[in-house]
N, C-alpha and C positions, 0 to 999 in steps of 0.2 A: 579411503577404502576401509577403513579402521571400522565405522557405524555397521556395513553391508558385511565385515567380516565378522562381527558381534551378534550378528542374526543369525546369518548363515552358520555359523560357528564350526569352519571346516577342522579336518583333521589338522594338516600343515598347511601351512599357506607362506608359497615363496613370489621373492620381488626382486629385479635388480638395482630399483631405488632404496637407498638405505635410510631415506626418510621414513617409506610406506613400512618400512619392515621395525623400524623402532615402536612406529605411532600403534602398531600392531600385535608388537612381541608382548604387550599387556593384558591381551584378551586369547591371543591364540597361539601356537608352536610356532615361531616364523624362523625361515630361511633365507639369507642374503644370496641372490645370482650374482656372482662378480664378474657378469658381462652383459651383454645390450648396449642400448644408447645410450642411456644414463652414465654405462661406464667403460671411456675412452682406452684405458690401461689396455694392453696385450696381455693377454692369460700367457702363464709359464706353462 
């Protein structure tokens, strides 16, 4: 996602994979979702 967000180059850009949001947090504002598929945990 990292390339398409470099072009596009949004304001924020959120994910609930913590890979997408690292490879990311170098070119744009990124936000961690701490829920979805990606992540099993029950929200408090």
């Amino acid at each position: 996602k990292e390339p398409i967000l470099a072009k596009f180059r949004p304001h924020i850009f959120f994910d609930d994979q913590q890979s997408y949001c690292l490879s990311a947090a170098g070119k744009v504002p990124t936000g961690h979702v701490p829920s979805g598929i990606a992540n099993k945990q029950e929200c408090i």
